[in-house]
N, C-alpha and C positions, 0 to 999 in steps of 0.2 A: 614679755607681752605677746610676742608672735606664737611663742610657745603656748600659751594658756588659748589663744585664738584657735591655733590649728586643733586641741584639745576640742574646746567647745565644738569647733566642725564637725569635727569625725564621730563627737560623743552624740551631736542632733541629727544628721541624717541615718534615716530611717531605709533608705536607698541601696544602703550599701550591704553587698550581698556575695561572700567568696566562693564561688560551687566548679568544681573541678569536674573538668568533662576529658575519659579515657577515649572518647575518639573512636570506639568498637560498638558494633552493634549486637547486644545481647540475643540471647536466645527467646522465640517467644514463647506463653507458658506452655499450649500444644506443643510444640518442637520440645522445649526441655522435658511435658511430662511424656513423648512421645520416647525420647532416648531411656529415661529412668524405667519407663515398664519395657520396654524392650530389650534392654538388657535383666532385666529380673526375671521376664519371661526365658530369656537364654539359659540361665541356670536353672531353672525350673525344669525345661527341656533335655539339658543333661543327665539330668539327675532321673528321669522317667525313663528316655535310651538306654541308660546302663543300666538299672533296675530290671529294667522288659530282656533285656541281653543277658544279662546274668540268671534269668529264669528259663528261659530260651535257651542257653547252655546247658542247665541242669538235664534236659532232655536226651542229651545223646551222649553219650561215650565219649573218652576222651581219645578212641581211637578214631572216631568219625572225621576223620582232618577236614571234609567238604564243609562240614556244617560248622563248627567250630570257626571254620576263616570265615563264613558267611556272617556271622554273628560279631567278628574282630569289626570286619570290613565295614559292620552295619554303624559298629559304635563309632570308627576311624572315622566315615565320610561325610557318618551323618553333625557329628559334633563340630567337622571343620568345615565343613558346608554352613552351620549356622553362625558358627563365627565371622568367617565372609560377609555374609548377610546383614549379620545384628548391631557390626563394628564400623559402620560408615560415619565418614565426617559427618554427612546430612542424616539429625532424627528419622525422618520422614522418608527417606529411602529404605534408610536400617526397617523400618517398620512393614514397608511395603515388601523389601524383598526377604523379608525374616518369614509373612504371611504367605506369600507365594511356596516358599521352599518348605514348609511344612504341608501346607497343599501339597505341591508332589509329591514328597514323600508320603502321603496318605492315598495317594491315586497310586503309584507303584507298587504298594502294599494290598490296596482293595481291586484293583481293576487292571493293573500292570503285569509286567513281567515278573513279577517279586512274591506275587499271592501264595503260589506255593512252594515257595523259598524251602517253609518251615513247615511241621506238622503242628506246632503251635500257634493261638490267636495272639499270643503275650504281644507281639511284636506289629500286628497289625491293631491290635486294638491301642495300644501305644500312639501309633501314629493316627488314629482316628481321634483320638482324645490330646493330643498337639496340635492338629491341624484344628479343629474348633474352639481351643482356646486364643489360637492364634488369632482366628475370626474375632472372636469375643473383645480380646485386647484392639483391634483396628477399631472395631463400634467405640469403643470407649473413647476413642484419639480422634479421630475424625467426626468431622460434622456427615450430619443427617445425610447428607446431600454426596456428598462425596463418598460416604461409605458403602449406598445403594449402584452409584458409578464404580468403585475400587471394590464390590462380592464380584458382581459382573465381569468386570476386567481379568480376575484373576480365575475366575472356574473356565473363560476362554482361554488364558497364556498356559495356562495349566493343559489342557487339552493341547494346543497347539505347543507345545515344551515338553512333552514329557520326559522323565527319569527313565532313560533305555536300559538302565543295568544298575549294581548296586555302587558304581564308584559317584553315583549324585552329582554326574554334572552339570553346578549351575549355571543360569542364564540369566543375568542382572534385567528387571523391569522397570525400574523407577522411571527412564526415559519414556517407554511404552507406555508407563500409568498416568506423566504428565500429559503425552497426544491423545491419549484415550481420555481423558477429564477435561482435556483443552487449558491446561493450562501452560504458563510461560517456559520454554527452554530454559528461562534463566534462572525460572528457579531449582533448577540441578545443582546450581554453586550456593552453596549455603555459608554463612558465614560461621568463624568457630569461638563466636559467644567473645562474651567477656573471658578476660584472663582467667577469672576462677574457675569458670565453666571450658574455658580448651584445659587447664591442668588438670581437671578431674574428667575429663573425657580420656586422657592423657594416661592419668593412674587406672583409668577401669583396663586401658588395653594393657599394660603391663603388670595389673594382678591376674587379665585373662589368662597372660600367657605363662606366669608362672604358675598358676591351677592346674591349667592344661597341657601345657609340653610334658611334664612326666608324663602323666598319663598315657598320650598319645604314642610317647616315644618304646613304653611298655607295653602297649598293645601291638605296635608294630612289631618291635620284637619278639614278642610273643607269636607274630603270625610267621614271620621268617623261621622262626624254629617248629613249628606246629608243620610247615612245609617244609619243611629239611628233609633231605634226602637219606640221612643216618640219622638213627635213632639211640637213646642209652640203651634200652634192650636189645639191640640186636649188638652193639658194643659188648657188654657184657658177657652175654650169649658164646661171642665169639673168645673173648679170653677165656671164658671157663674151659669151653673144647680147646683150647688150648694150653691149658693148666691141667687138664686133666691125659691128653695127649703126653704129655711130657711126666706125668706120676707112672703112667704105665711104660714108656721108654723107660726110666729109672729104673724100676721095680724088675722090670728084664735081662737090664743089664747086671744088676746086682746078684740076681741069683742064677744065671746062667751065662758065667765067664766061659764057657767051654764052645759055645755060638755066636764068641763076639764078629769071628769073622763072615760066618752066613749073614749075622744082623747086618753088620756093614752093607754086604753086596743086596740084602734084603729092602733096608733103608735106599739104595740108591738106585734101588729100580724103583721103588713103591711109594715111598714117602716124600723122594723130593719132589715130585709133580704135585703132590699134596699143598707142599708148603710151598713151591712158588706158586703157584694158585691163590695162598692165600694171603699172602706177599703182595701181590699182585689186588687181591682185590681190597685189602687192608689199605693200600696206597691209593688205594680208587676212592676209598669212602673218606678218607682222612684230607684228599684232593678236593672231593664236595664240600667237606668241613670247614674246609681254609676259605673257598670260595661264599660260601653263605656267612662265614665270620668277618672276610674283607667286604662283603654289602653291605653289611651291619654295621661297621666301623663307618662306612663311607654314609650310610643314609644318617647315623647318629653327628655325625659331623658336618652335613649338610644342614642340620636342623639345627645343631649349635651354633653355626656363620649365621642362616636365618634371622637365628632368636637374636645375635649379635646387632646385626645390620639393625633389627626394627628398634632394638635398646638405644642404638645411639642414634636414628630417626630421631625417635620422638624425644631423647636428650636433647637433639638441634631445634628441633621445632620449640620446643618450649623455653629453651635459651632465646628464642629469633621471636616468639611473644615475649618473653620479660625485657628484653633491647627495647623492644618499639614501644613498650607497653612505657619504659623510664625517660624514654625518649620525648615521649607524650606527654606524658607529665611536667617535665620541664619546659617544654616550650608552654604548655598550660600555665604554670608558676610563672614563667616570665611575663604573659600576656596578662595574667591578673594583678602581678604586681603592677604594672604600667595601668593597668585601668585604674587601681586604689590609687596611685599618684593625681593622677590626671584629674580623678573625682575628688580628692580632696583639695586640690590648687581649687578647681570652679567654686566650690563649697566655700572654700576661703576669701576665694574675691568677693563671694555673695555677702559674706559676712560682714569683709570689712568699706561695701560701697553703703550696707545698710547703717552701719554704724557711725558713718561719716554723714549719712541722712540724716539720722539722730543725734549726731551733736551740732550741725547747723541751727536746725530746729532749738536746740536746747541754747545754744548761742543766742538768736535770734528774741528768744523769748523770754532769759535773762537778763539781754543789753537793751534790748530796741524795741521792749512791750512797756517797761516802768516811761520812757521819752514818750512814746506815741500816746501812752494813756494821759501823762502830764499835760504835752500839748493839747489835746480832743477836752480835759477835762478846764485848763486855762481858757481855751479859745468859745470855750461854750459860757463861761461862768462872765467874759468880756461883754456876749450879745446877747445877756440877760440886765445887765447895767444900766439905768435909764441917763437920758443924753440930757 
Protein backbone atom coordinates (compact mmCIF):
# COMPACT_ATOMS: atom_id res chain seq x y z
CA UNK A 1 0.00 0.00 0.00
CA UNK A 2 2.89 2.38 0.89
CA UNK A 3 4.36 1.30 -2.13
CA UNK A 4 1.52 2.02 -4.57
CA UNK A 5 1.19 5.70 -2.48
CA UNK A 6 4.84 6.64 -3.00
CA UNK A 7 4.17 5.52 -6.85
CA UNK A 8 1.11 7.69 -7.13
CA UNK A 9 3.46 10.65 -5.54
CA UNK A 10 6.20 10.82 -7.74
CA UNK A 11 3.96 9.79 -10.75
CA UNK A 12 1.63 13.37 -9.83
CA UNK A 13 4.12 15.96 -9.24
CA UNK A 14 4.65 17.86 -11.94
CA UNK A 15 7.64 19.72 -9.66
CA UNK A 16 10.07 17.47 -9.89
CA UNK A 17 12.90 18.30 -12.15
CA UNK A 18 16.75 16.47 -12.21
CA UNK A 19 19.24 19.22 -13.98
CA UNK A 20 22.87 18.82 -13.32
CA UNK A 21 24.89 22.04 -12.90
CA UNK A 22 28.98 21.51 -13.79
CA UNK A 23 29.73 24.46 -11.59
CA UNK A 24 32.06 26.17 -14.75
CA UNK A 25 31.31 29.06 -16.35
CA UNK A 26 31.03 28.68 -20.15
CA UNK A 27 32.55 30.68 -22.78
CA UNK A 28 30.38 33.57 -24.01
CA UNK A 29 29.33 33.25 -27.86
CA UNK A 30 31.92 36.62 -28.64
CA UNK A 31 34.69 34.96 -26.49
CA UNK A 32 33.96 31.45 -28.21
CA UNK A 33 33.41 33.06 -31.77
CA UNK A 34 36.47 35.36 -30.92
CA UNK A 35 38.88 32.13 -30.26
CA UNK A 36 37.50 30.01 -33.40
CA UNK A 37 38.13 32.99 -36.10
CA UNK A 38 41.33 33.74 -34.39
CA UNK A 39 42.86 30.81 -34.64
CA UNK A 40 41.62 30.26 -38.45
CA UNK A 41 42.85 33.67 -39.09
CA UNK A 42 46.46 32.13 -37.64
CA UNK A 43 46.59 29.44 -40.40
CA UNK A 44 45.50 31.57 -42.97
CA UNK A 45 48.41 33.94 -41.83
CA UNK A 46 50.91 31.13 -42.19
CA UNK A 47 50.12 29.98 -45.16
CA UNK A 48 50.32 33.75 -46.89
CA UNK A 49 54.15 34.19 -44.83
CA UNK A 50 55.47 31.23 -46.61
CA UNK A 51 53.81 31.75 -49.76
CA UNK A 52 55.27 35.63 -50.03
CA UNK A 53 58.73 33.90 -48.55
CA UNK A 54 58.98 31.29 -50.91
CA UNK A 55 58.56 33.98 -53.79
CA UNK A 56 60.83 36.27 -52.24
CA UNK A 57 63.49 33.48 -52.27
CA UNK A 58 62.97 32.67 -55.74
CA UNK A 59 64.76 36.21 -56.38
CA UNK A 60 68.16 35.71 -55.28
CA UNK A 61 70.73 33.12 -55.68
CA UNK A 62 71.29 30.66 -53.49
CA UNK A 63 74.56 32.11 -52.93
CA UNK A 64 73.10 35.31 -51.48
CA UNK A 65 73.34 34.04 -47.65
CA UNK A 66 72.10 37.75 -46.44
CA UNK A 67 68.98 37.49 -48.17
CA UNK A 68 68.01 34.10 -47.88
CA UNK A 69 68.53 34.26 -43.76
CA UNK A 70 66.42 37.32 -44.14
CA UNK A 71 63.61 35.51 -45.72
CA UNK A 72 64.33 32.12 -43.02
CA UNK A 73 64.23 34.78 -40.04
CA UNK A 74 60.95 36.46 -41.68
CA UNK A 75 59.02 33.01 -41.74
CA UNK A 76 60.78 31.92 -38.08
CA UNK A 77 59.67 35.10 -36.16
CA UNK A 78 56.91 36.01 -37.90
CA UNK A 79 54.95 32.56 -37.41
CA UNK A 80 56.09 32.33 -33.72
CA UNK A 81 55.33 35.69 -32.93
CA UNK A 82 51.69 34.78 -34.03
CA UNK A 83 51.48 31.98 -32.13
CA UNK A 84 52.33 33.88 -28.94
CA UNK A 85 49.64 36.05 -29.74
CA UNK A 86 46.70 33.79 -31.17
CA UNK A 87 47.27 31.01 -28.27
CA UNK A 88 45.93 32.79 -25.07
CA UNK A 89 43.87 31.32 -22.49
CA UNK A 90 41.67 34.55 -22.99
CA UNK A 91 39.65 34.82 -26.77
CA UNK A 92 39.69 38.35 -26.52
CA UNK A 93 43.41 38.91 -25.77
CA UNK A 94 44.37 36.30 -28.45
CA UNK A 95 42.38 38.66 -30.69
CA UNK A 96 43.68 41.88 -29.61
CA UNK A 97 47.11 41.03 -29.58
CA UNK A 98 47.07 38.66 -32.79
CA UNK A 99 45.72 42.39 -34.47
CA UNK A 100 48.43 44.49 -32.97
CA UNK A 101 51.22 42.05 -34.21
CA UNK A 102 50.06 42.15 -37.60
CA UNK A 103 49.93 45.85 -37.57
CA UNK A 104 53.47 45.99 -36.82
CA UNK A 105 54.55 43.87 -38.89
CA UNK A 106 52.89 45.92 -41.69
CA UNK A 107 54.48 49.19 -40.32
CA UNK A 108 58.17 47.51 -40.23
CA UNK A 109 57.48 46.42 -43.82
CA UNK A 110 55.86 49.84 -45.07
CA UNK A 111 57.46 52.63 -42.89
CA UNK A 112 60.10 50.78 -40.76
CA UNK A 113 63.26 49.50 -40.73
CA UNK A 114 62.26 46.42 -43.00
CA UNK A 115 61.09 48.56 -46.28
CA UNK A 116 64.16 47.72 -48.01
CA UNK A 117 64.86 44.52 -46.68
CA UNK A 118 64.05 43.09 -50.20
CA UNK A 119 63.89 44.31 -53.76
CA UNK A 120 60.55 42.64 -53.92
CA UNK A 121 56.75 43.86 -52.87
CA UNK A 122 55.72 39.91 -52.31
CA UNK A 123 56.56 40.47 -48.72
CA UNK A 124 55.30 43.91 -47.87
CA UNK A 125 52.30 43.56 -49.76
CA UNK A 126 51.89 40.23 -47.67
CA UNK A 127 51.86 41.99 -44.60
CA UNK A 128 49.66 44.97 -45.88
CA UNK A 129 46.95 42.37 -46.76
CA UNK A 130 47.30 40.39 -42.94
CA UNK A 131 47.38 43.44 -41.27
CA UNK A 132 43.70 44.51 -42.78
CA UNK A 133 42.20 41.37 -42.49
CA UNK A 134 43.25 41.33 -39.12
CA UNK A 135 41.31 44.67 -38.67
CA UNK A 136 38.47 43.09 -40.64
CA UNK A 137 38.12 39.97 -38.30
CA UNK A 138 38.26 42.60 -34.81
CA UNK A 139 35.07 44.53 -36.70
CA UNK A 140 33.50 41.38 -36.92
CA UNK A 141 34.13 40.30 -32.94
CA UNK A 142 33.53 43.33 -31.33
CA UNK A 143 30.86 45.75 -30.92
CA UNK A 144 30.56 48.98 -32.59
CA UNK A 145 31.68 50.76 -29.84
CA UNK A 146 34.67 49.03 -28.86
CA UNK A 147 36.00 48.47 -32.13
CA UNK A 148 36.16 52.41 -33.13
CA UNK A 149 38.09 52.61 -29.31
CA UNK A 150 40.50 49.09 -30.10
CA UNK A 151 41.42 50.81 -34.46
CA UNK A 152 42.46 53.82 -32.35
CA UNK A 153 44.36 52.15 -29.60
CA UNK A 154 46.17 50.04 -31.80
CA UNK A 155 47.51 52.52 -34.71
CA UNK A 156 48.93 54.43 -31.28
CA UNK A 157 50.60 51.08 -29.55
CA UNK A 158 51.79 50.37 -32.90
CA UNK A 159 53.43 53.78 -33.24
CA UNK A 160 54.66 53.82 -29.84
CA UNK A 161 55.93 49.71 -30.02
CA UNK A 162 57.39 49.43 -32.97
CA UNK A 163 59.30 46.20 -34.64
CA UNK A 164 63.06 47.59 -34.38
CA UNK A 165 64.49 44.73 -36.54
CA UNK A 166 63.41 41.53 -37.96
CA UNK A 167 63.45 39.14 -34.75
CA UNK A 168 59.38 40.75 -33.96
CA UNK A 169 59.70 41.46 -30.68
CA UNK A 170 56.58 41.41 -29.09
CA UNK A 171 54.75 43.55 -26.59
CA UNK A 172 51.57 41.98 -25.03
CA UNK A 173 48.48 44.81 -25.01
CA UNK A 174 45.54 43.25 -23.96
CA UNK A 175 46.28 45.13 -20.39
CA UNK A 176 46.84 48.51 -22.25
CA UNK A 177 43.61 47.77 -24.50
CA UNK A 178 41.47 47.13 -21.18
CA UNK A 179 42.88 50.93 -19.61
CA UNK A 180 42.40 52.46 -22.84
CA UNK A 181 38.50 51.23 -23.27
CA UNK A 182 38.12 51.61 -19.37
CA UNK A 183 37.28 48.47 -18.75
CA UNK A 184 37.92 46.14 -15.56
CA UNK A 185 41.60 44.65 -14.68
CA UNK A 186 39.61 41.62 -13.96
CA UNK A 187 38.75 41.03 -16.90
CA UNK A 188 42.42 39.84 -17.92
CA UNK A 189 41.46 36.46 -16.03
CA UNK A 190 39.07 34.74 -18.24
CA UNK A 191 37.70 31.70 -17.49
CA UNK A 192 38.49 28.31 -19.44
CA UNK A 193 34.92 27.51 -20.46
CA UNK A 194 33.24 24.32 -19.89
CA UNK A 195 35.25 21.08 -19.96
CA UNK A 196 34.63 20.61 -23.59
CA UNK A 197 35.69 23.99 -24.48
CA UNK A 198 39.27 23.92 -22.28
CA UNK A 199 39.88 20.25 -24.08
CA UNK A 200 39.55 21.52 -27.40
CA UNK A 201 41.37 24.77 -26.57
CA UNK A 202 43.73 22.00 -25.31
CA UNK A 203 43.82 20.00 -28.73
CA UNK A 204 44.11 23.19 -31.09
CA UNK A 205 47.61 23.88 -29.05
CA UNK A 206 48.88 20.44 -29.40
CA UNK A 207 47.98 20.18 -33.27
CA UNK A 208 49.67 23.70 -33.40
CA UNK A 209 52.62 22.43 -32.29
CA UNK A 210 52.89 19.38 -34.09
CA UNK A 211 52.17 21.52 -37.60
CA UNK A 212 54.60 23.70 -36.71
CA UNK A 213 57.73 22.45 -34.69
CA UNK A 214 58.90 20.66 -37.89
CA UNK A 215 58.71 23.24 -39.76
CA UNK A 216 60.23 25.68 -37.58
CA UNK A 217 63.04 23.29 -36.48
CA UNK A 218 63.78 22.91 -40.53
CA UNK A 219 63.97 26.34 -41.05
CA UNK A 220 66.21 26.79 -38.36
CA UNK A 221 68.49 24.52 -39.55
CA UNK A 222 68.37 25.48 -42.64
CA UNK A 223 69.63 29.01 -41.48
CA UNK A 224 72.52 27.51 -39.35
CA UNK A 225 73.82 25.73 -42.37
CA UNK A 226 72.95 28.67 -45.03
CA UNK A 227 75.54 30.51 -42.26
CA UNK A 228 78.07 27.93 -41.91
CA UNK A 229 81.27 28.75 -42.24
CA UNK A 230 82.37 25.56 -44.72
CA UNK A 231 80.58 24.79 -47.38
CA UNK A 232 80.23 21.29 -49.66
CA UNK A 233 81.94 23.06 -52.55
CA UNK A 234 84.69 24.33 -51.09
CA UNK A 235 84.88 20.54 -49.26
CA UNK A 236 85.02 19.05 -52.50
CA UNK A 237 87.13 21.55 -54.21
CA UNK A 238 89.64 20.67 -51.81
CA UNK A 239 89.67 16.88 -52.12
CA UNK A 240 89.85 17.05 -55.63
CA UNK A 241 93.28 19.17 -55.41
CA UNK A 242 94.08 16.75 -53.46
CA UNK A 243 93.18 13.66 -55.37
CA UNK A 244 94.75 15.12 -58.06
CA UNK A 245 97.97 16.10 -56.13
CA UNK A 246 98.56 12.70 -55.41
CA UNK A 247 97.81 11.20 -59.36
CA UNK A 248 100.64 13.31 -60.26
CA UNK A 249 103.00 12.32 -57.09
CA UNK A 250 102.11 8.62 -58.40
CA UNK A 251 102.73 9.15 -62.00
CA UNK A 252 106.35 10.69 -60.96
CA UNK A 253 107.28 8.22 -58.98
CA UNK A 254 106.47 5.37 -61.30
CA UNK A 255 108.29 6.58 -64.21
CA UNK A 256 111.18 8.20 -62.72
CA UNK A 257 112.74 5.73 -60.13
CA UNK A 258 116.12 7.24 -60.97
CA UNK A 259 115.11 10.75 -58.92
CA UNK A 260 113.52 9.14 -56.09
CA UNK A 261 116.04 10.60 -53.97
CA UNK A 262 116.03 14.46 -55.25
CA UNK A 263 112.02 13.93 -55.12
CA UNK A 264 112.50 13.10 -51.47
CA UNK A 265 114.76 16.09 -50.61
CA UNK A 266 112.41 17.98 -53.29
CA UNK A 267 109.07 16.98 -51.28
CA UNK A 268 110.69 17.99 -47.98
CA UNK A 269 111.57 21.37 -48.86
CA UNK A 270 108.41 22.18 -51.04
CA UNK A 271 105.52 20.04 -50.30
CA UNK A 272 105.50 19.75 -46.71
CA UNK A 273 104.61 23.27 -45.89
CA UNK A 274 102.04 22.59 -48.42
CA UNK A 275 100.39 19.90 -46.67
CA UNK A 276 100.75 21.16 -43.28
CA UNK A 277 98.99 24.23 -44.31
CA UNK A 278 96.47 22.25 -45.26
CA UNK A 279 96.37 20.14 -42.42
CA UNK A 280 96.03 22.81 -40.76
CA UNK A 281 93.36 24.53 -42.26
CA UNK A 282 91.45 21.29 -43.07
CA UNK A 283 91.19 20.94 -39.07
CA UNK A 284 90.21 24.61 -38.91
CA UNK A 285 87.09 24.03 -41.20
CA UNK A 286 86.26 20.53 -39.76
CA UNK A 287 86.68 22.45 -36.13
CA UNK A 288 83.71 25.01 -37.31
CA UNK A 289 81.86 21.89 -38.54
CA UNK A 290 81.80 20.15 -35.25
CA UNK A 291 80.93 23.52 -33.63
CA UNK A 292 77.73 24.58 -35.92
CA UNK A 293 76.83 20.56 -35.64
CA UNK A 294 76.95 20.71 -31.53
CA UNK A 295 74.52 24.19 -31.83
CA UNK A 296 72.25 22.29 -33.88
CA UNK A 297 72.13 19.23 -31.73
CA UNK A 298 71.81 21.62 -28.64
CA UNK A 299 69.09 24.21 -30.25
CA UNK A 300 67.14 20.65 -31.59
CA UNK A 301 67.01 19.46 -28.16
CA UNK A 302 66.15 22.56 -26.57
CA UNK A 303 63.05 22.44 -28.70
CA UNK A 304 62.39 18.84 -27.89
CA UNK A 305 62.51 19.52 -23.74
CA UNK A 306 60.20 22.67 -24.90
CA UNK A 307 57.77 20.61 -27.02
CA UNK A 308 58.10 17.90 -23.95
CA UNK A 309 57.36 20.38 -20.97
CA UNK A 310 54.19 21.99 -22.83
CA UNK A 311 52.89 18.06 -23.77
CA UNK A 312 52.76 17.22 -20.29
CA UNK A 313 51.38 20.93 -19.20
CA UNK A 314 48.53 20.66 -20.84
CA UNK A 315 48.36 16.62 -20.02
CA UNK A 316 48.24 18.05 -16.15
CA UNK A 317 45.80 20.73 -16.87
CA UNK A 318 43.33 18.56 -18.43
CA UNK A 319 43.67 15.67 -15.92
CA UNK A 320 43.21 18.72 -13.10
CA UNK A 321 39.68 19.70 -15.26
CA UNK A 322 38.49 16.17 -15.61
CA UNK A 323 39.17 15.67 -11.35
CA UNK A 324 37.18 18.73 -10.44
CA UNK A 325 35.07 18.36 -13.44
CA UNK A 326 34.02 14.35 -11.62
CA UNK A 327 34.24 15.80 -8.53
CA UNK A 328 31.50 18.25 -9.42
CA UNK A 329 29.42 15.97 -10.38
CA UNK A 330 29.06 13.88 -7.61
CA UNK A 331 28.69 16.23 -5.08
CA UNK A 332 25.85 17.43 -7.68
CA UNK A 333 24.35 13.53 -7.79
CA UNK A 334 24.44 13.66 -4.04
CA UNK A 335 22.65 16.97 -3.47
CA UNK A 336 19.89 15.84 -6.00
CA UNK A 337 19.49 12.75 -4.83
CA UNK A 338 18.76 14.20 -1.20
CA UNK A 339 16.44 16.90 -2.88
CA UNK A 340 14.23 13.73 -4.76
CA UNK A 341 14.20 12.26 -1.22
CA UNK A 342 13.09 15.03 0.56
CA UNK A 343 10.51 15.97 -2.29
CA UNK A 344 9.05 12.92 -2.25
CA UNK A 345 8.61 12.26 1.75
CA UNK A 346 6.59 16.27 1.53
CA UNK A 347 4.71 14.71 -1.60
CA UNK A 348 3.78 11.66 0.48
CA UNK A 349 2.52 13.28 3.63
CA UNK A 350 0.43 15.57 1.31
CA UNK A 351 -1.00 12.63 -0.12
CA UNK A 352 -1.59 10.71 2.73
CA UNK A 353 -3.20 13.82 5.35
CA UNK A 354 -5.51 14.26 2.01
CA UNK A 355 -6.61 10.98 1.89
CA UNK A 356 -7.30 10.67 5.56
CA UNK A 357 -9.52 13.91 4.79
CA UNK A 358 -11.29 11.90 2.48
CA UNK A 359 -12.16 9.04 4.17
CA UNK A 360 -13.41 10.95 7.47
CA UNK A 361 -15.74 12.70 5.16
CA UNK A 362 -16.65 9.39 3.52
CA UNK A 363 -17.06 7.92 7.14
CA UNK A 364 -19.04 10.53 8.19
CA UNK A 365 -21.39 10.45 5.44
CA UNK A 366 -21.96 6.74 5.22
CA UNK A 367 -22.63 6.34 9.22
CA UNK A 368 -23.89 9.70 10.55
CA UNK A 369 -26.00 11.14 7.23
CA UNK A 370 -28.67 8.01 7.01
CA UNK A 371 -29.15 8.73 11.62
CA UNK A 372 -29.12 12.61 11.09
CA UNK A 373 -31.59 12.47 8.07
CA UNK A 374 -33.79 9.79 10.08
CA UNK A 375 -33.96 11.86 12.97
CA UNK A 376 -34.66 15.62 11.05
CA UNK A 377 -37.11 13.47 8.94
CA UNK A 378 -38.99 11.56 12.43
CA UNK A 379 -38.83 14.83 14.43
CA UNK A 380 -40.57 16.86 11.55
CA UNK A 381 -43.16 14.17 10.57
CA UNK A 382 -43.95 14.31 14.91
CA UNK A 383 -44.76 18.37 14.59
CA UNK A 384 -46.88 17.94 11.84
CA UNK A 385 -49.39 15.45 13.92
CA UNK A 386 -52.43 17.19 15.28
CA UNK A 387 -52.80 17.22 19.24
Amino acid sequence: MVFVLFSIALSGCSLLEIKLDSQTTPLTEQQLNARIMTREYTKSFFTQVENAADQTAQLYSGSDTLHQSYVLLWKIHSEQGLQAAAYQTSPIAALIDTWVFAAQMERFYVAGSGKDLFKSEDIKEASISLSKQAKSLAKSILTSNDFKLSATFVEQFVEDNPFRDISFKRVPAYRDWLAYTGKSETDAVQTLGTMPEAMGDASDRLSLIAEQTPKLLSWKAELVALNSSITGEDLSLTLANLRDTSSSLQDFIENNPEYMQNLAEIMSAEIQPLINDLSVKTDQKLDKLTLERIALEKMVTREREALIKMIASERIEIADIVSKERAQFTQDLDRVSQDVVVLAIDKLMDLIRGVLIYFILFILIVFFAPLGIGYWLGKRATVKQPI
